[in-house]
C-alpha positions in Angstrom: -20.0 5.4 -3.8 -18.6 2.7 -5.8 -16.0 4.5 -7.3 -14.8 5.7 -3.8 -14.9 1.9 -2.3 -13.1 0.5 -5.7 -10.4 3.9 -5.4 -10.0 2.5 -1.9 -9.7 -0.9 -2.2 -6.9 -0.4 -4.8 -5.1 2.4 -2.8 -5.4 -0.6 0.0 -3.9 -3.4 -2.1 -0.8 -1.3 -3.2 -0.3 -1.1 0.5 -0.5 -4.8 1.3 -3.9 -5.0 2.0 -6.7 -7.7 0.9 -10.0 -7.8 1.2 -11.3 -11.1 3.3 -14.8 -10.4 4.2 -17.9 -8.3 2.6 -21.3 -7.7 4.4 -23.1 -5.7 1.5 -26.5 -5.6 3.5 -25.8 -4.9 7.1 -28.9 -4.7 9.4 -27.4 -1.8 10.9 -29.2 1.5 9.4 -26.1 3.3 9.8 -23.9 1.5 7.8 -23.8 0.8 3.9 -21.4 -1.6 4.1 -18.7 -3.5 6.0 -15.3 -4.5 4.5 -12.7 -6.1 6.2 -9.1 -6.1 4.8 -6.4 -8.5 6.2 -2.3 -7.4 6.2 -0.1 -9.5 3.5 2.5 -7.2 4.5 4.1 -8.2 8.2 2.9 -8.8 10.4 0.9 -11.1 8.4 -2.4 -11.0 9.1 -3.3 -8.2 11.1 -6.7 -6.8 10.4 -8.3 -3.7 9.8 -12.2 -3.1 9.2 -13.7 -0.4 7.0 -17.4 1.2 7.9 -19.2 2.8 4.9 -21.5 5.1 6.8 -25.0 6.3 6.1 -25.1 10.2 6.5 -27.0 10.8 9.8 -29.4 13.6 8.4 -30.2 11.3 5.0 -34.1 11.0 5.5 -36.8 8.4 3.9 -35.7 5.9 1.5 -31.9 4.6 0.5 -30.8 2.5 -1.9 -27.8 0.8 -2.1 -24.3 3.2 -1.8 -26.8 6.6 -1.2 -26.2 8.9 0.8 -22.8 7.3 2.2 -20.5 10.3 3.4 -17.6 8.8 5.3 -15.2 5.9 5.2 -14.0 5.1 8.8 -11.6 2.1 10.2 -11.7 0.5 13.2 -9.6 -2.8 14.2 -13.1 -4.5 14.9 -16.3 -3.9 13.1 -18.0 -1.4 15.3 -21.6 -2.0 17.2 -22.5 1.7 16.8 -22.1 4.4 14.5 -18.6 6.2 15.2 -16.0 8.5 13.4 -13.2 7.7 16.1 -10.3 6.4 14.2 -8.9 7.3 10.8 -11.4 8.7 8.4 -11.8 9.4 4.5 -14.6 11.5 3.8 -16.2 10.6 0.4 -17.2 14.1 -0.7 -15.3 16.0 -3.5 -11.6 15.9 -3.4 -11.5 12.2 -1.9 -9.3 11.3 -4.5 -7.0 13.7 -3.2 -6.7 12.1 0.3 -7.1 8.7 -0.3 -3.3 7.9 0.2 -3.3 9.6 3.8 -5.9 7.7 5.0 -4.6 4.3 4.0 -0.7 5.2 5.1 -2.7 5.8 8.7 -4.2 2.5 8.7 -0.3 1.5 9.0 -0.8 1.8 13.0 -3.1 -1.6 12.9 -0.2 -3.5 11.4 2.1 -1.9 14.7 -1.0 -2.9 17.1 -0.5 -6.4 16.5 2.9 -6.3 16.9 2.9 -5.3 20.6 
């Protein structure tokens, strides 16, 4: 998994995104990890939070960056597992598909501008 979050995090900065908050160990089973990027792009500031999730069938143990399957976005960190919004999934071929996903996060810069 950290190859996929470093792959996106790059793809993110050539698009004028930063990363201004990490929660590695989330108390939410669900979720691997929380990142949220901020826009230096205009508008300025506009946010965008990325949800490493935990595959739903995964049983017993996990350590650290197992068993995540999906990369999904959401304008606020989300209270409940979802896959509503744009969505990378990490298996093979991600690479491929990175760039989609990140040109679709282009609609939470246009949300803050209305």
């Amino acid at each position: 998994m950290l190859a996929q979050r470093d792959g996106i995090i790059a793809a993110m900065g050539e698009r004028g995104w930063r990363v201004v908050d990490v929660d590695e160990s989330p108390a939410e089973w669900w979720a691997d990890e929380f990142l949220e990027f901020a826009s230096d792009w205009s508008p300025a500031g506009a946010r965008v939070v990325l949800t490493f999730l935990v595959d739903p069938q995964h049983g017993g143990l996990r350590r650290k960056g197992d068993a995540v399957w999906d990369v999904v976005a959401a304008a606020e960190r989300p209270e409940a597992p979802t896959t509503e919004g744009p969505c990378l999934s990490l298996g093979r071929g991600w690479q491929d598909r990175v760039a989609s996903f990140v040109a679709e996060l282009e609609q939470f810069r246009t949300a803050e501008r209305r």
